[in-house]
N, C-alpha and C positions, 0 to 999 in steps of 0.2 A: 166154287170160285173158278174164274177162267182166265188164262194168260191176259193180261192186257197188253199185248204183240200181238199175239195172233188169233185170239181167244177162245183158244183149244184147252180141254179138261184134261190135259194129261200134261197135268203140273207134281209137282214132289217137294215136300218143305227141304228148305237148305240153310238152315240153323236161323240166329238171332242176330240182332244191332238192334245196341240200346234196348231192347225190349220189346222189339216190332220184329213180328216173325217172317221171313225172306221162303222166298219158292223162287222153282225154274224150272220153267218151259221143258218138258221134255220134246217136243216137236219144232221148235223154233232153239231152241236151247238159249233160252232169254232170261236176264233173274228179274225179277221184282219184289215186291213187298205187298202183306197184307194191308195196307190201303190204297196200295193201287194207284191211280192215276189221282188220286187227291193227295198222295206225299208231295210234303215241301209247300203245300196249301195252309193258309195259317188261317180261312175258313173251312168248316164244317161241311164234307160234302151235299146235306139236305140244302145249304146257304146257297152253293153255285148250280148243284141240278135245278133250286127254284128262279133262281136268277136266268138259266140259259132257256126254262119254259114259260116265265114271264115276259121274257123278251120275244119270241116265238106266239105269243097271242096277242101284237103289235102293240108293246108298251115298245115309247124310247128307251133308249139307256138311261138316262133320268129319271125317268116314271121308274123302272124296274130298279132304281136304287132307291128312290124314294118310298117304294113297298117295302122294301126289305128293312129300312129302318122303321118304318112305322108300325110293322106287323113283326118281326122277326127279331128287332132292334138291333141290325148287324147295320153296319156301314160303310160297305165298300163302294167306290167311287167308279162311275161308268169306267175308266178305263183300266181298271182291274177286271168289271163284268166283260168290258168288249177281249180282254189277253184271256177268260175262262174258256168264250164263246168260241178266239180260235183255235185255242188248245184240242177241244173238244171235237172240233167240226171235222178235222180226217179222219177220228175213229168214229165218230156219228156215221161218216160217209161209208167208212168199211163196214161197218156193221149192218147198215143197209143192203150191202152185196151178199152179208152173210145169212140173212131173212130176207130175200126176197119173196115178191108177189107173184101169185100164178097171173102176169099178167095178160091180159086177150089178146086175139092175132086182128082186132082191130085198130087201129092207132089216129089217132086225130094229131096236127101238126098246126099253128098256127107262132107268130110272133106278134111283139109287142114293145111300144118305145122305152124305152128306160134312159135315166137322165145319169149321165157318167163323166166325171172330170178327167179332160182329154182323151175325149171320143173324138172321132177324124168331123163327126155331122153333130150336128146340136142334138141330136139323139143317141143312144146306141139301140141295141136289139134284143128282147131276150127270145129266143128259140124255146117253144116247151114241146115236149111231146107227150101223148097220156092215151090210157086205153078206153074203150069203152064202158067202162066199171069207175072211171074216176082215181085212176090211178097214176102220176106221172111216173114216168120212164125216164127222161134224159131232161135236160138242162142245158144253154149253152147260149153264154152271154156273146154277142160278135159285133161290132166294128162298124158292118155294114150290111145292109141285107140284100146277100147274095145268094146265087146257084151252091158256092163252098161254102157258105155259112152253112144252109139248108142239108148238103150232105155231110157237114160234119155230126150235127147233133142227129138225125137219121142214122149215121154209122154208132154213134153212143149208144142211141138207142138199141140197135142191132147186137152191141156186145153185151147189153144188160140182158136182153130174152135169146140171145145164142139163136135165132134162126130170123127169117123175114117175114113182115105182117102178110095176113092174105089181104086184108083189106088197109089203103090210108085214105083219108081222106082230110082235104086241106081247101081252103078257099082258090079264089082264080090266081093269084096272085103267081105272075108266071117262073119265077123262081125255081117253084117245086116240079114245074111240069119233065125240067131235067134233072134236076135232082132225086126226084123218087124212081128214076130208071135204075138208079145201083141195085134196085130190089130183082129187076128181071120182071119177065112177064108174066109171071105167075100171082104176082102181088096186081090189084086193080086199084086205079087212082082215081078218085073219085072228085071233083071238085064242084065242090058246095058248101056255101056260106050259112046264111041265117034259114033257109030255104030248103026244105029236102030234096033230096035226089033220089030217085029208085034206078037201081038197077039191077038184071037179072045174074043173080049170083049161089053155086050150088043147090040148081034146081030150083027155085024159086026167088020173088022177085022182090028187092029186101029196100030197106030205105035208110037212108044216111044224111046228116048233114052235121055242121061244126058248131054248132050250141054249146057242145058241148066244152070244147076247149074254152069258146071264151067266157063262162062260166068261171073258170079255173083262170085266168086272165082277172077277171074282178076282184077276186080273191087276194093276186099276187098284187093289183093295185093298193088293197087294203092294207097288205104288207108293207110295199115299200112307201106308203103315206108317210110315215114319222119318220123318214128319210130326208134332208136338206139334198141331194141328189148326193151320187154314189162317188167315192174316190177314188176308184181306179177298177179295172179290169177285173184282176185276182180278186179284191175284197167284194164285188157285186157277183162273182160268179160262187163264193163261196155262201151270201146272201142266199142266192139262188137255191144252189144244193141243200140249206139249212132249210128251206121254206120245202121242197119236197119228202126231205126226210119229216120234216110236222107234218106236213098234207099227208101222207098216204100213212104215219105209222100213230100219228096223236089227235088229230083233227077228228073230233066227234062226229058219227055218223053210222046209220043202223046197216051195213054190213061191209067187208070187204077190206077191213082193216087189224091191225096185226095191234093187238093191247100193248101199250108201254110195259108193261109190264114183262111182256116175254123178251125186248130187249135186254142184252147183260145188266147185269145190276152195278158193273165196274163201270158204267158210265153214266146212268139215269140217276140209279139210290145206291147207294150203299148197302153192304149187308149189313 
């Protein structure tokens, strides 16, 4: 079992209540209880991990209540499922930091509209960034798209792989052309759309182009489809962050991904 703070194995039991046995953190020095992040739940952990992975393979909240009573015969009301959803969603996010992906030093960077209740333009922006393996890296819902929009989510990116890509590559769109200079001139920028680009890079002559991201863009369209548009900032960027942690750690596909299963079991399943 591991802390659900900081979710370190170097826990120690610390007696009983009511019959439910209590531990604490020896490295966080935190108490909790053998069941963890489902005390004070008055469903069944297997009810809300299937509820938070139903919603996650783009049922609404509706639909994903409506399974749960038809198959499961539980019946909680989407806004029980949406308070599980954001209970869950910061240690989803930490847990992520704690498994991460040997990601590549190639990065693709594209944006995309998203429809958000009081965005300054009838759109807002989502920023994604992802490697050449199909993995995203960073997230970052903005305002307007700009030069700081662009190097905010590039600096996210940066603190998730701790150093700078050697290669990005990103459409024309001239945004990025000062924004990818925070990397220095060791990183090459490459700008190319649907169209490849070659260019001569350690010793031979390599080719690049953004397929790839908006791949990964269609995906996210598929997601935010059972959306009526987004309510605010906080909740689409959490959207967001939920839709990466499925893509790269549950999203079926033959290599390159981490089994649900090796995520803690204090968040997924239960022991």
């Amino acid at each position: 079992m591991n802390c659900i703070h900081c979710f370190s194995e170097n826990i120690i039991k610390n007696g009983h209540r009511d019959g439910v046995q209590l531990y604490r953190c020896k490295d966080c020095k935190r108490a909790f209880c053998e069941k963890g992040l489902y005390a004070k739940m008055s469903y069944e952990p297997f009810v809300v991990s299937s509820a938070m992975m139903l919603r996650m393979y783009r049922l609404s909240l509706e639909e994903v209540a409506d399974v749960l009573k038809k198959l499961l015969r539980k019946n909680p009301n989407r806004s029980t499922i949406y308070r599980w959803i954001k209970k869950f969603y910061s240690v989803l996010y930490r847990i992520s930091k704690v498994l991460p992906f040997n990601y590549t030093n190639v990065w693709h960077v594209d944006e995309k509209f998203i429809k958000i209740k009081g965005s300054k333009d009838d759109f807002a922006y989502l920023f994604v960034v992802a490697d050449n393996k199909n993995h995203i890296i960073a997230t970052y819902v903005a305002n307007a798209r700009t030069t700081e929009s662009a190097k905010i989510v590039l600096r996210k990116a940066r603190e998730v792989m701790n150093k700078n890509p050697r290669v990005i590559v990103t459409d024309n769109c001239q945004i990025y052309k000062k924004a990818c200079k925070i990397f220095g001139r060791k990183t090459k920028h490459v700008k190319s759309h649907f169209k490849r680009k070659y260019i001569f890079l350690d010793g031979k002559v390599q080719g690049f182009s953004n397929n790839r991201i908006e791949r990964i863009n269609s995906d996210i369209d598929l997601f935010l489809h059972v959306f009526r548009g987004l309510k605010g900032f906080a909740s689409a960027q959490m959207w967001a962050d939920l839709f990466m942690i499925w893509f790269n750690y549950c999203k079926p596909r033959k290599e390159g991904r981490i089994e649900i299963d090796k995520i803690p079991e204090i968040v997924v399943y239960a022991k």
